[in-house]
N, C-alpha and C positions, 0 to 999 in steps of 0.2 A: 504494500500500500504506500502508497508516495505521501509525503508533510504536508499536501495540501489537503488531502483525503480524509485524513484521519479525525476521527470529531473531536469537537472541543466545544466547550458551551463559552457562551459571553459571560462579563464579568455580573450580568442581570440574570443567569444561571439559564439563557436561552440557548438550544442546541444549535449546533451547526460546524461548521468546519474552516480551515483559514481558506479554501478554495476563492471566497471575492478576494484574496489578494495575490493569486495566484497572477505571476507575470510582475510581480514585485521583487525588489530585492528585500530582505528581514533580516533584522538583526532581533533574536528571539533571544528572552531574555528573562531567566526567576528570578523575581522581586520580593522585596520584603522590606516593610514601613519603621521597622524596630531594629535597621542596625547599621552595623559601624557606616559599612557600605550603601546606604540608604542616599547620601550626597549626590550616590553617580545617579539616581532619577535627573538634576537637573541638566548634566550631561547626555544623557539620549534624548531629555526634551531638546537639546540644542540639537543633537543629529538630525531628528524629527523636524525641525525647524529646516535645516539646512537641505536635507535632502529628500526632504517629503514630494516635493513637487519632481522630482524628476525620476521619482518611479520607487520610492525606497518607501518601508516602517519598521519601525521599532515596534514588536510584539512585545508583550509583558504578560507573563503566569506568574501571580503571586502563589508565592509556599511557604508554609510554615514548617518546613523538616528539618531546619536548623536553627534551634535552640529556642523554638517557638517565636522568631521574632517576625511572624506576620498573623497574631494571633487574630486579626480583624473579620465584619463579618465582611462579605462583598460592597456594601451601603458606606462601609467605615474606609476601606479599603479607597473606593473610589472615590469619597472626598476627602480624605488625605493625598492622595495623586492630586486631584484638581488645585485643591487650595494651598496646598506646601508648594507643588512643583509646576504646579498649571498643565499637567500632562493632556497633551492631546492625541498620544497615541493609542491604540486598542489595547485594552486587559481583557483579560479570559480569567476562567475559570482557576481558582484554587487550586491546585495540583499539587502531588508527590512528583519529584526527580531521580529518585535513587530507590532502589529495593525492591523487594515485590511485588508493589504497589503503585510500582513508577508509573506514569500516564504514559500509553501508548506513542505518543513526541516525543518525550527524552527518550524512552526505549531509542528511536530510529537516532536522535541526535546523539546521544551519548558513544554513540559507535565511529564517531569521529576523535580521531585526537586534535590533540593540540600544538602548540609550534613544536614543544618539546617530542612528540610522538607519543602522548597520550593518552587510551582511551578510558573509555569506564565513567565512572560517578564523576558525577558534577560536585566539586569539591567546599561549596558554599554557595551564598545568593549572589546577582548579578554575574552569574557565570555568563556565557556571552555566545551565539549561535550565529553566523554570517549563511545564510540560506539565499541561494538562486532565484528568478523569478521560474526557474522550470523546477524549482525543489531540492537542487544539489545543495550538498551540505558545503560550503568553500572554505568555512574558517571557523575553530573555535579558541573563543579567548575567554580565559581562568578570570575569577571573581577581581583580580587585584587590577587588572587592565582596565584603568578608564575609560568610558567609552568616547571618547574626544581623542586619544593615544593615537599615533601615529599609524602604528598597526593596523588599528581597526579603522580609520578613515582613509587609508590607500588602499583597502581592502573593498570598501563600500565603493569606492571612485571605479575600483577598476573592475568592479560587478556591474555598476552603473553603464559601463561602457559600451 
């Protein structure tokens, strides 16, 4: 089943799939409102900002699997995004990343490594997914990588291409 395919409900717990953004570039990405790394929200709104119009989103799945720091319900969730960070990208659905119970998307993403050639568990929140507008997975970048980092915006430039 290909990343567009797969369901995922909206962050209003309505079903559906990321298929409308299908022929986008994504930078997919678990969030969470309670922690250290919580800052980089205002750095994808600025990606969002920047290259929203030429074919690009920043996806966000809030989780709480690390240390409970997205304990909110959907309603809380969603206006802390708005009114802390003014996010105007799409959130989904609450999701597990790791273990048994991982949502079927990290399943397929986490089978990507990293620069270092790492695959597996997503090691913390704002771990970071660079997805095709055809669903290739092209880049993943670990929780500490800003999303402004050099990395990850030569990355998006040259998906965008």
């Amino acid at each position: 089943m290909e990343i567009f395919d797969i369901p995922v409900a909206t962050l209003a717990g309505e079903p559906g799939d990321l298929s409308p953004l299908r022929g986008k570039v994504l930078l997919i990405v678990n969030v969470a409102s309670r922690c250290g790394l919580t800052p980089q929200y205002a750095g994808l709104e600025r990606l969002q900002e920047k290259y929203g119009e030429q074919g690009f989103s920043v996806v966000g799945f809030p989780c709480n699997q690390f240390m409970g720091q997205e304990p909110g319900s959907s309603e809380e969730i969603a206006t802390f995004c708005s009114t802390t960070y003014g996010v105007s990208f799409p959130l989904y659905e609450k999701i597990e990343v790791n273990g048994a119970d991982a949502h079927p998307l990290y399943q397929a993403l986490t089978q990507q490594p990293d620069a270092d050639g790492t695959a597996g568990d997503v090691q913390w929140n704002f771990e970071k997914f660079l997805v095709s507008g055809e669903g290739e997975v092209l880049g993943r970048f670990r929780p500490k990588v800003e999303p402004e980092d050099p990395t990850i915006t030569q990355a998006i430039e040259a998906a965008l291409r």
